[in-house]
C-alpha positions as CSV (number, residue, x, y, z in Angstrom):
1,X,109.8,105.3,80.6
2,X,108.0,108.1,82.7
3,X,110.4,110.5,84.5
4,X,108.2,113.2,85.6
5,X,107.8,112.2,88.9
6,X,108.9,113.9,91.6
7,X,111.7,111.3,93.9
8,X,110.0,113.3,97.3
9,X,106.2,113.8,98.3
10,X,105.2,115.4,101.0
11,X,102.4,114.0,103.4
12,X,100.3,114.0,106.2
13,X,100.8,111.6,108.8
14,X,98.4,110.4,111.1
15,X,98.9,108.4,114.1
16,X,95.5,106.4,115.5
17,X,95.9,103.9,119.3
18,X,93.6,101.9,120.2
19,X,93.4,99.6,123.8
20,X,90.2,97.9,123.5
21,X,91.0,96.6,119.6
22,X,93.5,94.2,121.3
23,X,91.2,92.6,123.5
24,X,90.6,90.1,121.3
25,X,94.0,88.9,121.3
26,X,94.6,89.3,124.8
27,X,91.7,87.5,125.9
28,X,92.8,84.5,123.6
29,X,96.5,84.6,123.9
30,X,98.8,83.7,126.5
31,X,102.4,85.7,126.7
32,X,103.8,88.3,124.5
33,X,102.1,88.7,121.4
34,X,102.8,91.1,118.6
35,X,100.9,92.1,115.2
36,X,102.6,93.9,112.3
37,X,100.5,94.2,109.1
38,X,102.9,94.1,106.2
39,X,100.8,95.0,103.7
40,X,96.6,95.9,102.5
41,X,95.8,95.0,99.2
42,X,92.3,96.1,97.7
43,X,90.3,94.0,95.2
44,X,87.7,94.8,92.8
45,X,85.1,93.9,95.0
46,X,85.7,96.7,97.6
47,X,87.4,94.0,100.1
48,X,90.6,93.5,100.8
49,X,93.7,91.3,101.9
50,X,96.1,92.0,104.6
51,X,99.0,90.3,105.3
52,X,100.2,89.9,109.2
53,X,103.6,88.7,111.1
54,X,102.5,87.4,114.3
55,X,105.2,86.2,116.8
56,X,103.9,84.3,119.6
57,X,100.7,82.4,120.0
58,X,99.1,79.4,119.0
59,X,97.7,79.0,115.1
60,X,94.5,77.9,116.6
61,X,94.1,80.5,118.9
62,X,95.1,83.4,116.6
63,X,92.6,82.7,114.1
64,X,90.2,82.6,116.5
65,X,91.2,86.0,117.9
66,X,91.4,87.4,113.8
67,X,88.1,86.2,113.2
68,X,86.4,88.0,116.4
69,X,87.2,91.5,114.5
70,X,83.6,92.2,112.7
71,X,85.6,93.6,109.5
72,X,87.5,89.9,109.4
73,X,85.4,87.9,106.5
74,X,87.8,85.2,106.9
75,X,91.5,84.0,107.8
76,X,94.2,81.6,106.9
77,X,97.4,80.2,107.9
78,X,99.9,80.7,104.9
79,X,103.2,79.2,107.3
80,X,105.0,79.0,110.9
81,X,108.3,78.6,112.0
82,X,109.0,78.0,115.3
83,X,106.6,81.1,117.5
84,X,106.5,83.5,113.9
85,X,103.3,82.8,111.9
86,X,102.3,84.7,108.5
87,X,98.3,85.0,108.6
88,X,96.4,86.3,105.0
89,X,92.7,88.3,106.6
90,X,90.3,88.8,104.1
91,X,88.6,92.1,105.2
92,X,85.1,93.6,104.3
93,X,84.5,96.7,102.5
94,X,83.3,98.6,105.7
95,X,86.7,97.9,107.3
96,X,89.4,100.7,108.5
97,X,91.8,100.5,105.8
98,X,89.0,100.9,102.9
99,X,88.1,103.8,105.0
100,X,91.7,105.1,104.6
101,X,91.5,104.8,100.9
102,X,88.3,107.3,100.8
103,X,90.8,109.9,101.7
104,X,93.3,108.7,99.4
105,X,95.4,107.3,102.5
106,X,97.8,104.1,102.6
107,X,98.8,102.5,105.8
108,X,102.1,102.5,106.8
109,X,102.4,100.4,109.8
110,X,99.6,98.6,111.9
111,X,100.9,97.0,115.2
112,X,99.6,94.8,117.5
113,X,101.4,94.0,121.0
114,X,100.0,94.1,124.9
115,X,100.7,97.9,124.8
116,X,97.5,98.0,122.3
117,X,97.1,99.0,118.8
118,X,99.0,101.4,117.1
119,X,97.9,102.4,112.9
120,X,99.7,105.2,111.1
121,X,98.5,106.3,107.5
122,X,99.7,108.9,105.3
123,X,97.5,110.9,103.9
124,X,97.7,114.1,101.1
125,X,98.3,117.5,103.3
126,X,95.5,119.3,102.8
127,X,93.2,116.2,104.4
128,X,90.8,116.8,106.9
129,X,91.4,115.1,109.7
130,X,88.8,115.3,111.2
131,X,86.9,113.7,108.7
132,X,89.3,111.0,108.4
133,X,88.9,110.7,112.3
134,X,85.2,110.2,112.4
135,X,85.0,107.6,109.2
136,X,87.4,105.5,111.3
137,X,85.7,105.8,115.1
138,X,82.8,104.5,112.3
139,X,84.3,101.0,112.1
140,X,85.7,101.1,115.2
141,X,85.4,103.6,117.7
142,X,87.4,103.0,120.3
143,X,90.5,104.1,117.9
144,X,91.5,107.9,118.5
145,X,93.4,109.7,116.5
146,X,96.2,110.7,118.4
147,X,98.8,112.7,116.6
148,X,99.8,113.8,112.8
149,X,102.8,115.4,111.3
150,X,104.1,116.6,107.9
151,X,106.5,114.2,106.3
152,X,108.5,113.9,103.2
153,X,107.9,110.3,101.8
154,X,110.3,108.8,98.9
155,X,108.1,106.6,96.7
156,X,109.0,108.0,93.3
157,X,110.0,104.3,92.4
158,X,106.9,102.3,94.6
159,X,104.7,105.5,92.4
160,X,106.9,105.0,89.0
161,X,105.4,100.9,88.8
162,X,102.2,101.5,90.1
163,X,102.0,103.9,87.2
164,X,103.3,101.3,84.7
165,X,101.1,98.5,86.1
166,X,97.3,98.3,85.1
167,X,95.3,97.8,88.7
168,X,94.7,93.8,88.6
169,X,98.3,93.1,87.4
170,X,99.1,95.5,90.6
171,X,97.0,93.1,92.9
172,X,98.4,90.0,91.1
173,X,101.6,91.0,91.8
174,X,101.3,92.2,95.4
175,X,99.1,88.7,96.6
176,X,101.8,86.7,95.0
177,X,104.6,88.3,96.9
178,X,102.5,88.6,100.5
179,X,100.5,85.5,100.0
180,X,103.8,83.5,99.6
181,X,103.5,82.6,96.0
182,X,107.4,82.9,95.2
183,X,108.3,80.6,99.0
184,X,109.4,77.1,98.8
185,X,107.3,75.4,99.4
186,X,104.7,77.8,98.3
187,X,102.4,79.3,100.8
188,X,99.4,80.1,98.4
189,X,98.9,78.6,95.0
190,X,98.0,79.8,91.8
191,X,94.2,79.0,92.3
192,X,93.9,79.8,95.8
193,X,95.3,83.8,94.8
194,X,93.4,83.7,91.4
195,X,90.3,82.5,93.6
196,X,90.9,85.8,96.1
197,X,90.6,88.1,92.9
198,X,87.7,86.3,91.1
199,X,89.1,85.0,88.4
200,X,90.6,82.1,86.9
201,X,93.8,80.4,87.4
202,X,95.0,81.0,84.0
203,X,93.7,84.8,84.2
204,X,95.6,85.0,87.5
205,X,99.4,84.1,85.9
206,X,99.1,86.2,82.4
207,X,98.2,89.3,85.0
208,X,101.6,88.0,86.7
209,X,103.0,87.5,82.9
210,X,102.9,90.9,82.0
211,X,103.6,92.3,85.4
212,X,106.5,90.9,85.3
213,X,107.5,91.9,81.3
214,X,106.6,95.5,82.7
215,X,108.5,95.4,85.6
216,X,111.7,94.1,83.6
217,X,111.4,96.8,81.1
218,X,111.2,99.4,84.0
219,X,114.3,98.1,85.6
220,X,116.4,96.7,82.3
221,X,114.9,98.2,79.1
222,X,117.2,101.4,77.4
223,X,114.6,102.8,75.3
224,X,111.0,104.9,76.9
225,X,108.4,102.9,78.4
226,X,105.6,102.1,76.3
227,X,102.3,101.2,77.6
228,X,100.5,100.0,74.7
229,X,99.6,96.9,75.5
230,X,98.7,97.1,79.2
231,X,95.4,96.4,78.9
232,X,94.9,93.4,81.2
């Protein structure tokens, strides 16, 4: 098993607000709305899926407002209980977050509510940021980058898997657990994940297969990890 990573990292973090990007929402919505994005996972064809918590609103309404964003190449409804709703966005490859990922950025938090939109990425410390400023005023530039600070990040574990795990089994992994997959009822099937990543059903589950035999012998296994046969 590797154990030369480091359990602290240090980053930059950047801070973007935006009060125009929830227009959308506000325009559509009645009440108290609020956004969280839980997670932004990337697929081989330079798109990508985020997962959102919305409380408040109606289903109808809220896809409507998700599909007004020009990044949004489509939206569905994974599951709602009571006024909390769990929306899957499939997002084009011009869209902010693939912008992060030039700059070797992941989001942290993105957040939605009647205050406006507030994004914060981390990013390595000698970014520019004034770079990363103008590629996202690109896709949408009414969001300013606002403030940034050094931090000290401890990801050696989330770092030690993605290590382990070959890139699709990463994204198998990550759309099963955000798209619902492992709910009951389930929120997404086998077929309608395997469809997001362009490949079959069958494909789909042996990338789950051996995430999960890789993921066991991180957590379980006594003797050094051996990636011989991560080819998938």
């Amino acid at each position: 098993m590797p154990t030369d990573l480091e359990p602290r990292e240090s980053r930059q973090r950047l801070h973007f607000v935006s009060d125009a990007l929830a227009e959308p929402f506000r325009s559509l919505l009645d009440g108290n709305v609020s956004i969280a994005v839980d997670s932004v996972v990337h697929l081989d064809d330079g798109t990508h899926l985020q997962y959102w918590t919305v409380t408040g609103g109606s289903v109808e309404n809220l896809l409507a407002a998700v599909e007004q964003f020009p990044t949004t190449l489509d939206a569905r409804m994974l599951s709602t209980v009571g006024d909390t709703h769990r929306i899957e966005t499939h997002g084009s490859s011009d869209s902010l977050f693939t912008a992060f990922t030039r700059f070797d950025g992941s989001t942290r938090s993105a957040v939605s509510d009647p205050n406006g939109v507030r994004i914060t990425a981390d990013f390595p410390l000698d970014v520019d940021r004034a770079a990363v400023a103008a590629a996202v005023r690109e896709v949408y530039p009414d969001l300013a980058l606002v403030a940034w600070e050094d931090v000290t990040t401890f990801d050696a574990v989330r770092r030690l898997v993605e290590r382990a795990l070959t890139d699709r089994q990463s994204t198998a992994l990550r759309i099963a657990y955000y798209g619902g997959y492992y709910e009951r009822p389930r929120q997404s099937t086998g077929a309608e994940l395997a469809a997001r990543m362009g490949i079959t059903k069958q494909t789909f589950n042996t990338h789950l297969q051996k995430a999960y035999r890789t993921l066991f012998e991180l957590l379980l296994a006594d003797a050094d990890y051996d990636d011989t046969d991560g080819s998938a």
